[in-house]
N, C-alpha and C positions, 0 to 999 in steps of 0.2 A: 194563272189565277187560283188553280186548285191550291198553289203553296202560301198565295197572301190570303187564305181562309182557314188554311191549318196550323200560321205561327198566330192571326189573331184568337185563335180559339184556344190553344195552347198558353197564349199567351193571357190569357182569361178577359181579352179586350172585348172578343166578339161570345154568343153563347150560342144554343140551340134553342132555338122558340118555335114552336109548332112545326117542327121538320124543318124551318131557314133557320142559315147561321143569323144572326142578329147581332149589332152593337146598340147599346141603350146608354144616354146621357143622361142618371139622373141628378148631376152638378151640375150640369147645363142648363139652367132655369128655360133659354128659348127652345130647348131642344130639348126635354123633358118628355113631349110625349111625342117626339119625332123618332123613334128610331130607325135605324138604318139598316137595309138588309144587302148583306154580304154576299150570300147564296139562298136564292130562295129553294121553296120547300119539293121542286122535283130537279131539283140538283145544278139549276142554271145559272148564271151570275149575270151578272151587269154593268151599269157605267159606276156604279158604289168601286167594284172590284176591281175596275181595270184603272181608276181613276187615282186607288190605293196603291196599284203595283207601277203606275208611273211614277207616282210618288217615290218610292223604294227607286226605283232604277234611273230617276234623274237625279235624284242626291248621292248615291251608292255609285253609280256606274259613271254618271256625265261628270260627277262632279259640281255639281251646281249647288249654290246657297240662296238661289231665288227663282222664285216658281212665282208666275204671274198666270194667272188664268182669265183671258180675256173673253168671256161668254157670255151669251145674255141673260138680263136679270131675272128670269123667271126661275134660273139654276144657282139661286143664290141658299136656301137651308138645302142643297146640295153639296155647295162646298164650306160652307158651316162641317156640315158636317164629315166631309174627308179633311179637313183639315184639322179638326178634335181627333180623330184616328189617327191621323201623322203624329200630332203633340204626344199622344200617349203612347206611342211608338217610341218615342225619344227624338221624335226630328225637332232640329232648332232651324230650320233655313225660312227665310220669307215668303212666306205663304201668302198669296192676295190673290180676290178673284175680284177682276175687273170688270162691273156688268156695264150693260148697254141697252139702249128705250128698243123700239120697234121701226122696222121701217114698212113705211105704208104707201098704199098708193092713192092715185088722184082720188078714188074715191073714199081715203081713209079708214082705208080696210087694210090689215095686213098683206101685203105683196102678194097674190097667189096666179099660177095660170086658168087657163078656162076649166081644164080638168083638173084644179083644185090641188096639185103639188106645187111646193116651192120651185120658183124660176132658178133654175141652174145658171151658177154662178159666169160659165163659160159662155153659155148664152146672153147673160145678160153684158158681157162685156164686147162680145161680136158685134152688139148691138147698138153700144155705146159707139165702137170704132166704125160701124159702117153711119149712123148718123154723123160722128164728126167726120168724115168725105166726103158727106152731102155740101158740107157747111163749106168746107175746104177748097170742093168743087167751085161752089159761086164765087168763094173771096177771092183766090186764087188759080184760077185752072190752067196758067201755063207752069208748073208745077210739073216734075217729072213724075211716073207713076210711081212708080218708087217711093221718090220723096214723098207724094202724098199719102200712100200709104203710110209708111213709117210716121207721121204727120198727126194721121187720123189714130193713130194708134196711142199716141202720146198726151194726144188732146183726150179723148174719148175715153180710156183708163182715167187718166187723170183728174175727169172732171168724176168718176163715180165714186175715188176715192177722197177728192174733195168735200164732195156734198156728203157722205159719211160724217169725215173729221171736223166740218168746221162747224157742225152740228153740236151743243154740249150731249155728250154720251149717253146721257138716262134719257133724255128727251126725244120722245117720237115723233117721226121727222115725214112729210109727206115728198114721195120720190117724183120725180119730174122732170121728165126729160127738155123739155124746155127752158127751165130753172136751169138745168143743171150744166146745157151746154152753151149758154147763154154770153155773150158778150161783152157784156154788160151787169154789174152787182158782184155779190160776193160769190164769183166761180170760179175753177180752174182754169177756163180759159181766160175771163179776163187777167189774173196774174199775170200766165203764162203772154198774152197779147203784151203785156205791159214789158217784159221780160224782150220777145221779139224787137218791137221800137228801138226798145235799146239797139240790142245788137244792128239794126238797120240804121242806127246812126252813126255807129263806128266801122259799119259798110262804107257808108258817105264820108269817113270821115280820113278813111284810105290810111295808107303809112305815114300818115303826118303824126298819128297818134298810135302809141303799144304798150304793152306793159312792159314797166321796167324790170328786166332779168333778176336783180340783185333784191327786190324787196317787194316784188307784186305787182307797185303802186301803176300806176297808167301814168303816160308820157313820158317823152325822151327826158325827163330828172323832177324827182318828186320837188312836188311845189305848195304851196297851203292855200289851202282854198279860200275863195272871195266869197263872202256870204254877205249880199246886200240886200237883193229881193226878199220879201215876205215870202214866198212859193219856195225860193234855199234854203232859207233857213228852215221852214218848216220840213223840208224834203231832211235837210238833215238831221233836224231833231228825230226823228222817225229813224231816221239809219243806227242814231246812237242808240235806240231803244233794248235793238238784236237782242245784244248779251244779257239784256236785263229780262227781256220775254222767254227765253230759251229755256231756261231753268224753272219756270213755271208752270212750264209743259205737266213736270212733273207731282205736282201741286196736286193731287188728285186726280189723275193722270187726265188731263185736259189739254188733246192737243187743238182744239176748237181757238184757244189762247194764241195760239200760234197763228190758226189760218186768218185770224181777225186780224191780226198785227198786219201780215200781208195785205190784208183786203184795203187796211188804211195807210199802208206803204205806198200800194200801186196807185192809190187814189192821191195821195203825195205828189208821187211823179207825174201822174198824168196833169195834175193843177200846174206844177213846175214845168209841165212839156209845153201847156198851153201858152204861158207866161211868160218863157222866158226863152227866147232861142239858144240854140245853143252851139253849131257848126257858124252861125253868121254872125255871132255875136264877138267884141273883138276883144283881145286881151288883154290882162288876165282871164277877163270873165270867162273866153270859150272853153281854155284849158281847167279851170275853176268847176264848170258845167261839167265838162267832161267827165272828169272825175266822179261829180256826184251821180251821172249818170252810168260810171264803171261802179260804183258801190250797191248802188241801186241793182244793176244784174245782179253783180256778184251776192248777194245778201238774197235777190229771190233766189236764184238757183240753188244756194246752199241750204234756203230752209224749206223749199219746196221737194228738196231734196232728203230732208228730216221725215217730211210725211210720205215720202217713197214714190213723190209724183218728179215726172225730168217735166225740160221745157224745153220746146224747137225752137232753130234760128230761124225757122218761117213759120208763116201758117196763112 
């Protein structure tokens, strides 16, 4: 840090103002009377200075032409302003800092423990996994311990990282453990529940049904699906969506976009589960089903998989 205060001062970016180094933006109309200090005035530096020398050493060293900085919004003429210091530096790489609202608790207060420090993240995800075991316990307790565990684990992350994303980002979001691991509405577990079904149909569904080796598709020879039900067609309508929600993500970087699309996936299939059988139903239609039921996994898995949450074949 001593050395990104002596090429910007050098460099006549930064100056001396009352014993700190200083950068001052007076072409920055919002940042005019914001200046920035570099090292203050008994010789210490800060997140200005280290924020600047990662700067330097992820473009310099990583190789990198984009630099996203995903922090909350309250550090936004923070990176206003390490970002005008990069520019005048000579960097060209994509500079964006992505903020985010608050997360609050039931009583709509910022998240705090009783002694008034933020809840450690480790903890709070211990917590998350030993509540979904509680859950796991009832629905299922001939479960091996194991598998519950791993279980709980999958669920419980899952759903904290859920209720995060599917939140729009600036927006402060009241945290809730009930909400959050809830079975029902827009959460990780219901998906992932919706996601299980599946796979426990093509448990029942035995070797009579697999994916075919040579292109993916599910059953002994790709076949085209029968769509007569209102509850299919709309399951499929919903599947075709995928490609066209995916890229939206990045839209202002909105993965909320994403976990909605799922919420009215799952809520698709569960209409189509209720509607229309699908192991006893006789064909075309069960092979028809079936399919839409392998698309339907395969399409949560892979995007629940975007937002870094898995899904178990039980739960």
């Amino acid at each position: 840090m001593p050395g990104v205060v002596d090429r910007l001062l050098k460099s006549k970016i930064a100056e001396i103002s009352e014993g700190a180094a200083v950068v001052f933006f007076p072409d920055v109309p919002e940042l005019a009377d914001k200046p920035c200090i570099i090292r203050k005035n008994d010789g210490g530096f800060n997140y200005a200075t280290s924020d600047i020398a990662t700067v330097e050493y992820r473009i310099n060293e990583l190789k990198r032409d984009t630099l996203w900085y995903v922090v909350g919004a309250p550090q936004t003429l923070h990176f206003k302003q390490i970002f005008q210091i990069a520019r005048r530096e000579g960097y060209e790489a994509d500079l964006r800092h992505i903020p985010f609202g608050n997360v609050l608790g039931e009583d709509r207060k910022l998240m705090k423990t009783r002694s008034g420090e933020n809840v450690p993240l480790r903890q709070l995800l211990e917590e998350a996994c030993h509540r979904a075991r509680k859950i796991i316990e009832e629905k299922n307790p001939d479960l091996g311990e194991d598998e519950k565990t791993e279980i709980a684990r999958i669920i419980g992350i899952g759903a904290v990282k859920y209720a995060d994303l599917s939140q729009y980002r600036m927006t402060d979001y009241v945290f809730s453990w009930d909400k959050m691991l809830a079975l029902q509405g827009n959460t990780a577990p219901y998906l992932q529940n919706a996601y299980v079904r599946i796979r426990s149909i093509f448990r029942k569904a035995g070797k009579t049904w697999h994916r075919h080796p040579a292109d993916g598709t599910m059953g002994r020879r790709p076949m085209p699906l029968s769509l007569k039900e209102p509850a299919e067609i709309m399951l499929a309508k919903r599947l075709c969506q995928f490609a066209e929600i995916v890229p939206q993500v990045l839209n202002d970087f909105r993965p909320n976009i994403l976990a909605n699309y799922f919420f009215e996936l799952a809520n698709a299939f569960h209409s189509f589960y209720e509607a229309c059988p699908v192991l006893k139903s006789d064909e075309p239609a069960r092979s028809s089903r079936l399919a839409l039921c392998d698309l339907t996994g395969r399409v949560l898995q892979r995007g629940l998989d975007l937002l870094g949450i898995k899904v178990p074949e039980r739960m």
